[in-house]
C-alpha positions as CSV (number, residue, x, y, z in Angstrom):
1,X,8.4,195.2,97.2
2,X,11.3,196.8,95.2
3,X,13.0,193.2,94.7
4,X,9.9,192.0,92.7
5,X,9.6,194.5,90.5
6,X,13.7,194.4,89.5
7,X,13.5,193.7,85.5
8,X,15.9,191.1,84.5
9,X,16.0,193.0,80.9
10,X,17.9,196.1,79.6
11,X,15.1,197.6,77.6
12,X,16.1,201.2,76.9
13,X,19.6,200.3,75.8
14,X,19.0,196.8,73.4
15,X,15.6,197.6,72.2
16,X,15.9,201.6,71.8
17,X,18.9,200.2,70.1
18,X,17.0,197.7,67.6
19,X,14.4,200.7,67.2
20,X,16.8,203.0,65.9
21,X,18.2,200.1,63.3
22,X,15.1,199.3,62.0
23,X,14.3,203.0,61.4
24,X,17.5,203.2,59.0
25,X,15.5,201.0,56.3
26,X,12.2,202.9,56.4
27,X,11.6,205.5,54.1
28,X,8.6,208.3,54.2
29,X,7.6,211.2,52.5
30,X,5.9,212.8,55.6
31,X,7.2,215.9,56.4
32,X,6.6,214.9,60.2
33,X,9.3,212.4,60.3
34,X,11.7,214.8,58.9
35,X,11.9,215.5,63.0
36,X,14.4,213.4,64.7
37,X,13.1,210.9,67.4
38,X,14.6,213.1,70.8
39,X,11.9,215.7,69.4
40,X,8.8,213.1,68.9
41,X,9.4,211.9,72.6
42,X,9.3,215.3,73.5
43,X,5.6,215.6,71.6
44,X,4.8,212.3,72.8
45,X,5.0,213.1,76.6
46,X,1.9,216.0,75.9
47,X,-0.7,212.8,74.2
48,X,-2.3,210.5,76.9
49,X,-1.8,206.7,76.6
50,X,-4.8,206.4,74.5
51,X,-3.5,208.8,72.1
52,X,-0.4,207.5,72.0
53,X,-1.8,203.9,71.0
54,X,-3.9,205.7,68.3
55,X,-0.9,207.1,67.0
56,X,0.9,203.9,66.8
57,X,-1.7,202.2,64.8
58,X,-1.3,204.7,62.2
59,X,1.9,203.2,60.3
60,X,4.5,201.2,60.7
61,X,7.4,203.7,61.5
62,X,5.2,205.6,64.3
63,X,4.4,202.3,65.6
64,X,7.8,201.6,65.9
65,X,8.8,205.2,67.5
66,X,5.6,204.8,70.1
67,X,7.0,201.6,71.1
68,X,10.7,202.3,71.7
69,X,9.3,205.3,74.0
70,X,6.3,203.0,75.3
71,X,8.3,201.0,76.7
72,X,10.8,203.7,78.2
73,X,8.1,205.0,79.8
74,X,5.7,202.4,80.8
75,X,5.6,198.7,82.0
76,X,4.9,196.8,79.6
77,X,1.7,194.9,80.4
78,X,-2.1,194.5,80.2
79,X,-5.1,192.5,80.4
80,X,-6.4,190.7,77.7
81,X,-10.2,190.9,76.7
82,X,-11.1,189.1,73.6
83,X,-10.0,191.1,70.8
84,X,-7.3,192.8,72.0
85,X,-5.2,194.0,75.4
86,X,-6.5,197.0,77.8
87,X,-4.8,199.1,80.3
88,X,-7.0,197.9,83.3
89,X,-9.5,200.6,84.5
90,X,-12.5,199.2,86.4
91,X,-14.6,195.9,86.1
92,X,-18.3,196.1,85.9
93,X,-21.1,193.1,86.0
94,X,-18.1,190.9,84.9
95,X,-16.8,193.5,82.2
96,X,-13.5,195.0,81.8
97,X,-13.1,198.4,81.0
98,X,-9.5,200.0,80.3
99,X,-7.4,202.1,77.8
100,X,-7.1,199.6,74.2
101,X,-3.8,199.1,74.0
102,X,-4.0,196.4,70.3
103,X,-1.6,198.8,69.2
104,X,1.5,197.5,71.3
105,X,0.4,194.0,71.8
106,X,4.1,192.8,70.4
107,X,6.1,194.7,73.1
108,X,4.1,193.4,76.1
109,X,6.0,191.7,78.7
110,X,3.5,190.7,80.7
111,X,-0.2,189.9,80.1
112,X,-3.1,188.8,82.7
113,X,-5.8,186.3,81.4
114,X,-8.9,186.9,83.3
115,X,-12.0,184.2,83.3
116,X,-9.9,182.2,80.6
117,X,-12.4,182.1,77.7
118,X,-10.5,180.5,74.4
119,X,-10.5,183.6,72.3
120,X,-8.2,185.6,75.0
121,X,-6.0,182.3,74.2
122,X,-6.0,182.5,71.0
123,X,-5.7,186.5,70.6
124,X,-2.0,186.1,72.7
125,X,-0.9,182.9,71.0
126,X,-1.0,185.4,67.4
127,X,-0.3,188.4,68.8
128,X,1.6,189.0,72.0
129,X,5.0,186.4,71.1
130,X,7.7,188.3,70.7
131,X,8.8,189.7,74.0
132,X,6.3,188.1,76.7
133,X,8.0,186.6,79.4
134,X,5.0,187.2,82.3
135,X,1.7,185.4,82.2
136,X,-0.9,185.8,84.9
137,X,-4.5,183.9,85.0
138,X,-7.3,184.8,87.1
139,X,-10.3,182.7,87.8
140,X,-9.5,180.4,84.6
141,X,-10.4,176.8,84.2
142,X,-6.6,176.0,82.8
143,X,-7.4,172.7,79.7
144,X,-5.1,171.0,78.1
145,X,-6.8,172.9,74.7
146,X,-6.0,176.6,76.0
147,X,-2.2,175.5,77.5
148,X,-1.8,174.2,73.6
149,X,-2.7,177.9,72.7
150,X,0.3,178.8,74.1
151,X,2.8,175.9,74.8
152,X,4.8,178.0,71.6
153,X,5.4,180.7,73.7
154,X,5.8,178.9,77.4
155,X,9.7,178.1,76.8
156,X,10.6,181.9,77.3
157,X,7.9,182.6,80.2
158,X,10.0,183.7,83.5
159,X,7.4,184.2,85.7
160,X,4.0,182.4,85.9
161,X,1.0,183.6,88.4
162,X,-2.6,181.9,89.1
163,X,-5.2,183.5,91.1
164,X,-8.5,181.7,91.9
165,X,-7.6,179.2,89.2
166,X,-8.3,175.7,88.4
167,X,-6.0,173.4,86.5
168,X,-7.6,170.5,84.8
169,X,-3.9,169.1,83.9
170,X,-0.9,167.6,85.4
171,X,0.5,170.7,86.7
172,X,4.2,169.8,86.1
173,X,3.8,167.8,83.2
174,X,1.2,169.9,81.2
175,X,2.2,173.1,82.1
176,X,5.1,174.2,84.3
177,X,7.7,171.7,82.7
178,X,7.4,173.3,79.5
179,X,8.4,176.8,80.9
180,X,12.2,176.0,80.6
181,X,13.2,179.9,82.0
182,X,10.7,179.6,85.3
183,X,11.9,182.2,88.1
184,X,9.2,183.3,89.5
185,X,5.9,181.3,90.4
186,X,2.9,182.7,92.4
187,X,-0.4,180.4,93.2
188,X,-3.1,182.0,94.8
189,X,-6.0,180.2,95.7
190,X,-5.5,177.7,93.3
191,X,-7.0,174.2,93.1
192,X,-4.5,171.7,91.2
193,X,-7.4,168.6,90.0
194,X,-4.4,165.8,90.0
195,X,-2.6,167.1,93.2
196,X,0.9,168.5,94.0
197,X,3.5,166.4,92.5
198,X,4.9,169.4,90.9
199,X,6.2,169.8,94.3
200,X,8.8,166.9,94.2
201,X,10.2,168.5,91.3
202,X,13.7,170.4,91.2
203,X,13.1,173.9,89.9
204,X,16.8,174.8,88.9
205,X,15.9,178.6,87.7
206,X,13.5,179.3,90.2
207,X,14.1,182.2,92.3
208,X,10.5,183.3,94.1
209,X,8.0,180.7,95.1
210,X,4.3,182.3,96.4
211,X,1.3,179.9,98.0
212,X,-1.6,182.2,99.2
213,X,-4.6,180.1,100.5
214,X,-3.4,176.6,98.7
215,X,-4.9,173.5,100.5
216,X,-4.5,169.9,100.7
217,X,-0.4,170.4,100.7
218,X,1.6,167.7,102.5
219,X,4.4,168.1,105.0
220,X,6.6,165.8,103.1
221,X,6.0,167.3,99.7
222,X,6.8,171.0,101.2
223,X,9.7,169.3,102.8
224,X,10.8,167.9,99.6
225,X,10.2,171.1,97.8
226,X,12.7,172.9,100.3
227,X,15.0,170.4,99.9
228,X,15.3,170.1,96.0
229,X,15.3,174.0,95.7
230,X,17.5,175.4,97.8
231,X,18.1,178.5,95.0
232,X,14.2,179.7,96.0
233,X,15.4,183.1,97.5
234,X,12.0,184.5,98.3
235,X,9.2,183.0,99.6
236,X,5.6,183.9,99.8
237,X,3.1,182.3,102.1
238,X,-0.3,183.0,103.7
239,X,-0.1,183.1,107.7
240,X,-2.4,180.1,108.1
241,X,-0.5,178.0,106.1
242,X,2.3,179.1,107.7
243,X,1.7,178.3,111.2
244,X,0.5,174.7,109.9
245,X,3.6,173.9,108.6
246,X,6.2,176.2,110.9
247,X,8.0,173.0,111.7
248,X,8.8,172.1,108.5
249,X,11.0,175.0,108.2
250,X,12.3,175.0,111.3
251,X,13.7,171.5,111.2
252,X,14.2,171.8,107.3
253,X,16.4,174.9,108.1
254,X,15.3,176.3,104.9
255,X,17.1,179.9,104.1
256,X,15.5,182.6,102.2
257,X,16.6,186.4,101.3
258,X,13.1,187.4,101.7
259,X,10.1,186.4,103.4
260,X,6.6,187.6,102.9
261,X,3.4,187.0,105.1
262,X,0.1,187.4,104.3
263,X,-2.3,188.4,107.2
264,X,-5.9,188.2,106.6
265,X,-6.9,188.5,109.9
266,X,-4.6,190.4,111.9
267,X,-6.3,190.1,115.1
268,X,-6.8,186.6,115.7
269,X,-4.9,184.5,118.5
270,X,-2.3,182.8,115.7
271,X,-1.7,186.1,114.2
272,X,-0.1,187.0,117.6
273,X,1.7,183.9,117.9
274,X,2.6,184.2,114.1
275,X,4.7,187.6,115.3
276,X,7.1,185.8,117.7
277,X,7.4,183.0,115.5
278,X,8.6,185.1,112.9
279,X,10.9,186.8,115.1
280,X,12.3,183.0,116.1
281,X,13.2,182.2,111.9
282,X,15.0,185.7,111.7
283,X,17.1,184.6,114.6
284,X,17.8,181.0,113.2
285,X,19.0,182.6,110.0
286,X,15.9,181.5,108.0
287,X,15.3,185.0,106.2
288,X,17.3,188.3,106.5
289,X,14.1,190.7,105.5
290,X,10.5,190.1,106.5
291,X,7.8,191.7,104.4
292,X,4.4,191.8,106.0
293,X,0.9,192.0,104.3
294,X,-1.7,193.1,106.9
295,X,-5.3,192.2,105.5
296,X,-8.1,193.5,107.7
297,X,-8.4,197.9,109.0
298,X,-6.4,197.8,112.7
299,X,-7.0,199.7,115.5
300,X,-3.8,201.2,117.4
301,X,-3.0,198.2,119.9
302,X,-2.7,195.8,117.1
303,X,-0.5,198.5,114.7
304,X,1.9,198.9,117.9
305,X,2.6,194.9,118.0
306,X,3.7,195.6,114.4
307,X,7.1,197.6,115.9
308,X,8.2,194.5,117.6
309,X,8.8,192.3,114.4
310,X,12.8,191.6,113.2
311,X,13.7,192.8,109.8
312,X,10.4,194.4,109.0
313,X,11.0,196.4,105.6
314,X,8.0,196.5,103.6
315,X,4.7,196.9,105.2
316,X,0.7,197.1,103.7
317,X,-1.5,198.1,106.5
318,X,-4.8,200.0,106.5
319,X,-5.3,201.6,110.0
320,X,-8.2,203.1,111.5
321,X,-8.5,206.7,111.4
322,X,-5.6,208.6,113.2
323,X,-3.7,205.4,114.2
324,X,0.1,206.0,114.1
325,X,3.2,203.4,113.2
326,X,5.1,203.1,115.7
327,X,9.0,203.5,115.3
328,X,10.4,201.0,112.7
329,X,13.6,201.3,112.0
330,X,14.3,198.9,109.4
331,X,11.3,200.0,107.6
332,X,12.0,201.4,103.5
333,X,8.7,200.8,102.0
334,X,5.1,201.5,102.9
335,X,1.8,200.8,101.2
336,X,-1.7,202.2,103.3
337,X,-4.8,202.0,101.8
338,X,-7.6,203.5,103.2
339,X,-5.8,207.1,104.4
340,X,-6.7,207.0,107.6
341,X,-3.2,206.7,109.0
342,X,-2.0,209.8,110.9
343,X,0.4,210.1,108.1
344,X,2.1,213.4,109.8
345,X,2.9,211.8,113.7
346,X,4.2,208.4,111.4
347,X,6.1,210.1,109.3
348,X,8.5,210.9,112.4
349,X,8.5,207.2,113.0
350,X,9.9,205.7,110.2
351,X,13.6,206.5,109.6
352,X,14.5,204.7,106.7
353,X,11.7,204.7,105.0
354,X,12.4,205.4,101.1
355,X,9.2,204.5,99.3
356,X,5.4,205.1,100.0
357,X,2.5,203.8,98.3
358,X,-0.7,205.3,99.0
359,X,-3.9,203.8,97.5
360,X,-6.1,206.5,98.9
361,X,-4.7,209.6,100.2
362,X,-5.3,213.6,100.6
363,X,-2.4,215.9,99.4
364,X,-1.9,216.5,103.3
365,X,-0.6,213.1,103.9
366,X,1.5,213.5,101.0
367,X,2.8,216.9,102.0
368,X,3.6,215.2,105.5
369,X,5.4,212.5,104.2
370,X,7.7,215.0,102.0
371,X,8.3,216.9,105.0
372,X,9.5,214.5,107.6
373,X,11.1,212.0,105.5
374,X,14.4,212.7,104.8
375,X,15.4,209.0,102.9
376,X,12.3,209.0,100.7
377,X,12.9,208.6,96.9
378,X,9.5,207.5,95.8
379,X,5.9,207.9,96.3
380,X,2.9,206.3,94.2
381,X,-0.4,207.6,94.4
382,X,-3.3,206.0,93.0
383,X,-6.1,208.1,94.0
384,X,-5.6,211.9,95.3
385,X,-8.3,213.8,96.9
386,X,-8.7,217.5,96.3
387,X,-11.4,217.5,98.8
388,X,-11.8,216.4,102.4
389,X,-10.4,216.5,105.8
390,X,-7.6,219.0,106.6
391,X,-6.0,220.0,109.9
392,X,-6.8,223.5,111.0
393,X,-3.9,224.9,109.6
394,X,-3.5,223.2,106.3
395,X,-4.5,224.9,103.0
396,X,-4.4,222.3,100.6
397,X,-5.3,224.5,97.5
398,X,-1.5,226.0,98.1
399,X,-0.8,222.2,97.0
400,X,-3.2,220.3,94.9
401,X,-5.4,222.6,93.0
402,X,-7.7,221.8,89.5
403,X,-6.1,218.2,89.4
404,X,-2.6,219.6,88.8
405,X,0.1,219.9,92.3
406,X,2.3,222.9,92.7
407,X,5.8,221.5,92.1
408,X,7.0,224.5,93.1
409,X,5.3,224.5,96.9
410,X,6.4,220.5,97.6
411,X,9.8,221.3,96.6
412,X,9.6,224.2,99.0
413,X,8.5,221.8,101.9
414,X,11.3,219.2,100.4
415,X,14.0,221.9,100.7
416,X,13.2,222.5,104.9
417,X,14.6,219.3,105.4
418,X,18.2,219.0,105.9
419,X,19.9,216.2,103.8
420,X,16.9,215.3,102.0
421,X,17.0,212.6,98.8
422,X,15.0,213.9,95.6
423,X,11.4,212.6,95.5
424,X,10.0,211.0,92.8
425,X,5.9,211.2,92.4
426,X,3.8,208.6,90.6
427,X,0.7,209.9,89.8
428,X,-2.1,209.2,87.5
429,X,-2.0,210.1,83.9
430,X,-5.0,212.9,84.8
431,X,-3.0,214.6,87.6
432,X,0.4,214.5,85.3
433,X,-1.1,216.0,82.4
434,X,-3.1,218.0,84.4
435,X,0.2,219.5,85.8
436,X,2.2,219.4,82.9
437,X,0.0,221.5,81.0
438,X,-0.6,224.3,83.9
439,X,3.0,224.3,84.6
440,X,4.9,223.1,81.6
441,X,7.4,220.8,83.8
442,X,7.3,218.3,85.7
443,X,10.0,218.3,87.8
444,X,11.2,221.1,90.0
445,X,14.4,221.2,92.4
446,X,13.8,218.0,95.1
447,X,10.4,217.1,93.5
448,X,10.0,214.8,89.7
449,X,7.0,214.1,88.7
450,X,5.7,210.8,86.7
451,X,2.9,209.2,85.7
452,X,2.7,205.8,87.6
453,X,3.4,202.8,86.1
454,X,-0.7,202.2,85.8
455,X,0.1,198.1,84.4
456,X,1.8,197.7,88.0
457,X,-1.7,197.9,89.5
458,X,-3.9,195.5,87.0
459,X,-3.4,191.9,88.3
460,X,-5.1,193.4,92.1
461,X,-7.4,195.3,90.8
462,X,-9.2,192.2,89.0
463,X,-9.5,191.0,92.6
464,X,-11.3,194.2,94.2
């Protein structure tokens, strides 16, 4: 959801800014630096992330080169492990395994804690204070001992996210008070040990509230929480707990911006019911756009209720194989997951969509999507597959071929469609390298390629 992701920073004006001033002071010999910085970045985009940390370790001034463009050209977050932050990869038997990243620890924005053992504490609290303003915990015992690691840094922390955690302390008055710049808080399965008094509380910079699977809260405290925070413009919430406490809002009259639903279980009796209901708050005014999270793989009677939902604009579905969405007009973004969505009949369907985020995909669903699509800016790809399934007619090596895509070809497909927006592809850094280095560019007429923002994908990935 594009109005999540919205930085409230300026970071390639101010801090390419305060990269060039404290260049002016440093002197070296080198006869490398006697390039000027426009012709490192250009170097810089050949070396992957790894090599790019490496290079920042090297000395003070490259550190501080690789960080201006690090941070130009990626998000600025990771996971921490004990000794040091990782681009998240893959867990195994517990372990984390990702790109070591110690090298930019200073300019991270946003760092996840997961399993909460001291020395990932400690290793922030020395290391990561200078521009973090996102923390995210999953499954951590939260102590008074490792909120002290960090109750230095809590007063610039704008967004604060727990996943399976649970908090030994008063929530409000051991942790959350002390986070003075709060606008964004997400609880996920999280058990609070002294309850949820930090619900009667007035949040005065909060703008996003989420509670996924939270138990034990009170009508009267979420009716006090609505109340006391009428600035909350986005609100996240489960189905179940939804449907508990639909009254509340509807006699509340609680108003949001944005409303997002998770559906576990998309076929169950309430889920159904959940539908209307939803439609009855968009037509008392309590959201203008409805973002829906569908959980479980649907079949094609279940994915065709989906069409009847008010101000549907962001939809995660996985659908089983050749299901089709159904027309959705006010639909703009897209996430499927197991590609097994008739991507080419869909594509027709959706007439406003402008992003698409495909967690597992062939090149002819991305080829289809170009194609029909005449709105779309953006697609993400996390994993493409060179191999597998392709109509009849399709010859996917004229595509995807060796790792690297044909910019040339999907700008050809782009072109065909009249009035068609430039697409921008986020692909992994194998693919764009891959690319780069059979086609020297990466962009090409209606087609730009980039490598995708691979921090955006860390905090869900610890949960799979």
């Amino acid at each position: 959801m594009n109005f999540l992701r919205k930085k409230t920073r300026n970071v390639d004006s101010n801090r390419t800014k305060s990269v060039y001033d404290s260049l002016k002071n440093e002197m070296y010999s080198s006869a490398i630096f006697a390039l000027n910085v426009k012709c490192l970045y250009k170097l810089f985009d050949w070396l992957t992330l790894k090599e790019l940390n490496a290079l920042a370790g090297t000395c003070k001034r490259f550190n501080i080169i690789c960080g201006a463009y690090f941070l130009q050209n990626f998000s600025p977050s990771a996971v921490c492990i004990d000794d040091g932050i990782v681009v998240y990869r893959h867990r195994f038997r517990g372990t984390i395994f990702g790109y070591k990243l110690n090298a930019f620890s200073k300019y991270m924005e946003k760092i996840t804690i997961p399993t909460g053992r001291l020395s990932q504490f400690r290793y922030v609290e020395f290391n990561c204070v200078e521009s973090l303003i996102e923390l995210c915990f999953v499954d951590v015992d939260l102590t008074d001992v490792k909120i002290k690691r960090i109750k230095h840094i809590l007063g610039r922390i704008e967004t604060v996210e727990l996943i399976d955690c649970h908090v030994h302390v008063q929530f409000y008055d051991g942790f959350i008070k002390y986070c003075y710049k709060l606008k964004r808080l997400k609880l996920s399965n999280v058990e609070l040990k002294y309850g949820n008094d930090w619900m009667l509380r007035n949040f005065s910079t909060l703008e996003h509230l989420q509670l996924i699977k939270c138990k034990n809260i009170k009508r009267s405290e979420l009716e006090v929480l609505f109340e006391m925070n009428p600035n909350i413009w986005s609100f996240e919430i489960d189905a179940d707990l939804l449907w508990e406490n639909k009254m509340v809002i509807l006699e509340t009259g609680v108003k949001w911006n944005d409303l997002i639903v998770h559906v576990t279980h998309p076929r169950n009796t309430i889920t159904i019911s959940i539908y209307s209901l939803l439609n009855t708050f968009h037509t008392r005014g309590h959201f203008k756009r409805l973002h829906l999270r569908c959980g479980d793989m649907l079949s094609q009677p279940f994915i065709d209720r989906i069409r009847y939902l008010n101000a549907l604009e962001t939809l995660h579905v996985k659908g089983e194989p050749g299901c089709v969405l159904s027309r959705l007009y006010d639909l703009k973004e897209l996430h499927t997951f197991s590609g097994n969505l008739n991507m080419d009949e869909s594509a027709k369907n959706l007439l406003s969509l402008e992003k698409v985020v495909f967690w597992d995909t062939t090149i002819e669903d991305v080829v289809s999507i170009i194609r029909k699509s005449v709105k779309l800016k953006e697609i993400q790809i996390r994993t493409l597959k060179e191999k597998g399934r392709f109509s009849a007619h399709f010859n996917a090596k004229n595509y995807f071929q060796q790792g690297a895509l044909n910019l040339i070809a999907l700008n050809g497909e782009r072109k065909q469609l009249s009035g068609a927006d430039t697409v921008t592809i986020f692909v992994s850094e194998d693919i764009f390298l891959a690319t780069k280095w059979t086609t020297d560019e990466t962009s090409h007429g209606l087609i730009e390629l980039k490598r995708i923002m691979l921090h955006d994908w860390n905090t869900l990935f610890l949960k799979l």
